[in-house]
Backbone as ProteinMPNN parsed JSONL, in Angstrom:
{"seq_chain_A": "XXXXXXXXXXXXXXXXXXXXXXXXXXXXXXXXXXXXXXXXXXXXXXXXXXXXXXXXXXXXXXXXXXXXX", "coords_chain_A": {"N_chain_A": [[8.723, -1.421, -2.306], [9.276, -3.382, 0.927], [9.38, -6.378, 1.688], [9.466, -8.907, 4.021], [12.533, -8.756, 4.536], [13.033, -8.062, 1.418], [12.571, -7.172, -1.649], [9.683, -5.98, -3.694], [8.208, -5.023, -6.464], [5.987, -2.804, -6.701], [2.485, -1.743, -8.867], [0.014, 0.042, -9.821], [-2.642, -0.012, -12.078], [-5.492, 1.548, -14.16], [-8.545, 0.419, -14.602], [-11.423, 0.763, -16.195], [-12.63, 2.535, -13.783], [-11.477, 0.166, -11.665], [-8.989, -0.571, -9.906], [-6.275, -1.599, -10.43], [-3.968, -3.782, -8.196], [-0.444, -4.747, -8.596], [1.692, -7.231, -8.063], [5.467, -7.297, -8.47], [4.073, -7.66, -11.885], [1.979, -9.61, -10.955], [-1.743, -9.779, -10.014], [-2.635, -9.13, -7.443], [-5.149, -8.147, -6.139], [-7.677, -5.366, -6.006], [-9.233, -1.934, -6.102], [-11.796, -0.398, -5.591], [-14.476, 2.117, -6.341], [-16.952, 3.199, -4.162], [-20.496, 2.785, -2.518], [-19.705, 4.309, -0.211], [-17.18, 5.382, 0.105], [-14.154, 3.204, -1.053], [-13.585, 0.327, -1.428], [-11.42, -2.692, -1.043], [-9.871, -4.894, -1.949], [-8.101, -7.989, -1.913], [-7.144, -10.768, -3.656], [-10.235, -11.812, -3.816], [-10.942, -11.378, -1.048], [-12.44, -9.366, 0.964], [-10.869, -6.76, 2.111], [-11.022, -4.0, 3.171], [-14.199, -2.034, 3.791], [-15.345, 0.353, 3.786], [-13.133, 2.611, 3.067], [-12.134, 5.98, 3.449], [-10.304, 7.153, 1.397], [-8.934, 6.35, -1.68], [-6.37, 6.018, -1.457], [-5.786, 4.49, 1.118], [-7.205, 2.302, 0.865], [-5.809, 1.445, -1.041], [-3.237, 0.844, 0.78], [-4.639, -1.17, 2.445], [-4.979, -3.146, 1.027], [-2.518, -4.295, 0.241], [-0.945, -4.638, 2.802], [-2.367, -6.467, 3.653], [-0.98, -8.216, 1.742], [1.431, -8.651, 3.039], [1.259, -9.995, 5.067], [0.263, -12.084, 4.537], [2.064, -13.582, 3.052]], "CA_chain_A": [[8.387, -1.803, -0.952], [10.13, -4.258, 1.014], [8.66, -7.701, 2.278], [10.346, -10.314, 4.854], [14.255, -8.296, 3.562], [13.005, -8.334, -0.039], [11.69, -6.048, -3.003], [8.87, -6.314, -4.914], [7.458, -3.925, -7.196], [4.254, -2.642, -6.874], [2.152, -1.456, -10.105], [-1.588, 0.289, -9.865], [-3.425, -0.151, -13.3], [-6.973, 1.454, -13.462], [-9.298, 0.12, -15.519], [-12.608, 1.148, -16.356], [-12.488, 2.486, -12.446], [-11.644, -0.578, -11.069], [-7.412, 0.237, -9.847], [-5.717, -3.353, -9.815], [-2.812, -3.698, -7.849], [-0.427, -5.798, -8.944], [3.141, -6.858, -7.595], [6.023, -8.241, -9.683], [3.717, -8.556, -12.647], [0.851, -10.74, -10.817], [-2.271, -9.204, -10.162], [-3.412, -9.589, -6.425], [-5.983, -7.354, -5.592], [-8.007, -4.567, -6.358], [-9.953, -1.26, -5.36], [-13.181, 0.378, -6.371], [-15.198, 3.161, -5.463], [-18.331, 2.344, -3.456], [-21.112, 4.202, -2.307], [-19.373, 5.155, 1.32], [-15.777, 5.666, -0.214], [-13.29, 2.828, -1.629], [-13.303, -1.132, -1.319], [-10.269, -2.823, -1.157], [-10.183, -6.527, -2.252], [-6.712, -9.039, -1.56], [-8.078, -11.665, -3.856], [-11.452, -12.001, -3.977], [-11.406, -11.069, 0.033], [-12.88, -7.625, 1.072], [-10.1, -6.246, 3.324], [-11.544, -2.821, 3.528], [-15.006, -1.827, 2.802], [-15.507, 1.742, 3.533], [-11.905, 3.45, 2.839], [-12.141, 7.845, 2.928], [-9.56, 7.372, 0.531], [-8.274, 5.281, -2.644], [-4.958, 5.472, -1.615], [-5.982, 4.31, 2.033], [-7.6, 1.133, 0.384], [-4.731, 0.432, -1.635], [-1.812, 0.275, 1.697], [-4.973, -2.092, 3.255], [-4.404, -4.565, -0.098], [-0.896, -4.176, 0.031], [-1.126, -4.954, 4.249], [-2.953, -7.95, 3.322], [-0.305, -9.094, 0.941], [2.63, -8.638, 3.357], [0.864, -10.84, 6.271], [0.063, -13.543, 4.133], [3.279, -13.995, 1.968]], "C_chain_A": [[9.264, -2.979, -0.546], [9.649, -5.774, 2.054], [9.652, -8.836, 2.909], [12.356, -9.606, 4.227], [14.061, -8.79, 2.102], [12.259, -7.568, -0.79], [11.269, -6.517, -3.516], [8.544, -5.108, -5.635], [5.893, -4.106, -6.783], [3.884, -1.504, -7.989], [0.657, -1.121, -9.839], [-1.682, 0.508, -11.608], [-5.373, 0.333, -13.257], [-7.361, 1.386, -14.767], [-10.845, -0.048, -15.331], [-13.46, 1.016, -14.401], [-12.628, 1.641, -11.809], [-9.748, -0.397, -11.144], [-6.742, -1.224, -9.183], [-4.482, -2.885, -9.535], [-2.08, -5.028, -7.825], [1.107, -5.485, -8.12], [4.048, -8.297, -8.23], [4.931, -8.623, -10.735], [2.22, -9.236, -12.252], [-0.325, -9.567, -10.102], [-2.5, -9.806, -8.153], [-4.619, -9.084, -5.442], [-6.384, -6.09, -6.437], [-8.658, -3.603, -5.496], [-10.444, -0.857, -6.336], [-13.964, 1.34, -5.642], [-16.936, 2.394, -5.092], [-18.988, 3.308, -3.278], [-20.555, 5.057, -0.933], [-18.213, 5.316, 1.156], [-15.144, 4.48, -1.23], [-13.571, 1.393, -0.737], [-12.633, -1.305, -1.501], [-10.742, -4.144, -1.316], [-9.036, -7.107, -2.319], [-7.91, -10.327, -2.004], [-9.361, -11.494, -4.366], [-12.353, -11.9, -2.156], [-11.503, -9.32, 0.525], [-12.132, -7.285, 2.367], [-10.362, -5.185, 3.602], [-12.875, -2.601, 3.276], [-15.515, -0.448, 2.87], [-13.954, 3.107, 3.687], [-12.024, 5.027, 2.503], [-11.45, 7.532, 1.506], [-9.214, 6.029, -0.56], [-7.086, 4.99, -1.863], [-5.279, 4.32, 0.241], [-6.564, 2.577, 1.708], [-6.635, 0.937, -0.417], [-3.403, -0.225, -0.249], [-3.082, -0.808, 2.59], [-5.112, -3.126, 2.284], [-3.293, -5.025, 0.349], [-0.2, -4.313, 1.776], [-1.705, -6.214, 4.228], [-1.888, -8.745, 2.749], [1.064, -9.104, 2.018], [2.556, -9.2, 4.923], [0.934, -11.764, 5.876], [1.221, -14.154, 3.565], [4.354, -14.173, 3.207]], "O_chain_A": [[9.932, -3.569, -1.395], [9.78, -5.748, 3.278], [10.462, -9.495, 2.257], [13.124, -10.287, 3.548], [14.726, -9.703, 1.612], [11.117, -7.339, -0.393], [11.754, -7.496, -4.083], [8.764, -4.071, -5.009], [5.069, -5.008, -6.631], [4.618, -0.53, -8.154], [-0.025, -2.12, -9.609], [-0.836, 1.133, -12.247], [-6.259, -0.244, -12.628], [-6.892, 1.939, -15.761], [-11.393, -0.8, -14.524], [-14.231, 0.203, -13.891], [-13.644, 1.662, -11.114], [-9.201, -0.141, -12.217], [-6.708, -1.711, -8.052], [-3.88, -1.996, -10.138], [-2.524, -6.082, -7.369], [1.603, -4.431, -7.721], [3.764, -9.481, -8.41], [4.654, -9.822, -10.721], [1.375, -9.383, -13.136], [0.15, -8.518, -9.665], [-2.461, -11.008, -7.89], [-4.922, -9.508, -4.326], [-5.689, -5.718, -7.382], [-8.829, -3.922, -4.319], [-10.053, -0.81, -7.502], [-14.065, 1.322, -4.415], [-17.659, 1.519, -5.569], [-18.662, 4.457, -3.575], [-20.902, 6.207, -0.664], [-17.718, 5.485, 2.27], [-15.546, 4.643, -2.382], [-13.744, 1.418, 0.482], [-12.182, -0.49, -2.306], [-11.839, -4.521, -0.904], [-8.554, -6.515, -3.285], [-8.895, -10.754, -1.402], [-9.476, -10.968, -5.473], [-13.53, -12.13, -1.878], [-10.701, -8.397, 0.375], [-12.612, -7.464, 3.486], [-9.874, -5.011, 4.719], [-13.049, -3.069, 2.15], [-16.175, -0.084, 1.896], [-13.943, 4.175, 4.298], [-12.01, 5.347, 1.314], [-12.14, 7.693, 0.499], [-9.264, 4.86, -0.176], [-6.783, 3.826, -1.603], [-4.709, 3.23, 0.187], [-6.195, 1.709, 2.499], [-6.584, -0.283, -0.57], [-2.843, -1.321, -0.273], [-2.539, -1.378, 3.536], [-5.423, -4.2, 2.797], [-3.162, -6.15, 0.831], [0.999, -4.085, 1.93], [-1.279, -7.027, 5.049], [-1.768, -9.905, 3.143], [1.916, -9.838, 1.519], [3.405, -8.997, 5.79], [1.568, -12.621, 6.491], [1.291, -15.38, 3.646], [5.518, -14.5, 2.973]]}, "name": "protein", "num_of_chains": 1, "seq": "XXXXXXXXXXXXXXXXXXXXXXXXXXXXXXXXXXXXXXXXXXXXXXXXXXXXXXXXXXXXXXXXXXXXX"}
């Protein structure tokens, strides 16, 4: 992906269904299934909380991280 003219990597890891997304290495968020679809979390802040989709809660992490940075 490409942030402000710059590449980072991005890396999903799921663990014991909880799908951290990390970039370069650092961990900055996560998603989990809920009872009305997929939570998205930037941090420890709930940027999504009823996502149809996983992947739909991961580009609203990963939308979080490319406002704030």
């Amino acid at each position: 992906m490409r942030k402000k003219n710059q590449n980072f990597n991005v890396e999903l890891i799921d663990n014991d269904g909880q799908t951290q997304v990390l970039i370069d290495n650092k961990q900055i968020g996560y998603v989990i299934a809920s009872d009305r679809g997929f939570s998205g979390y930037f941090g420890e802040q709930a940027v999504i909380n009823q996502a149809k989709t996983q992947d739909e809660a991961i580009q609203a992490v990963l939308s979080s991280f490319n406002l704030y940075q």
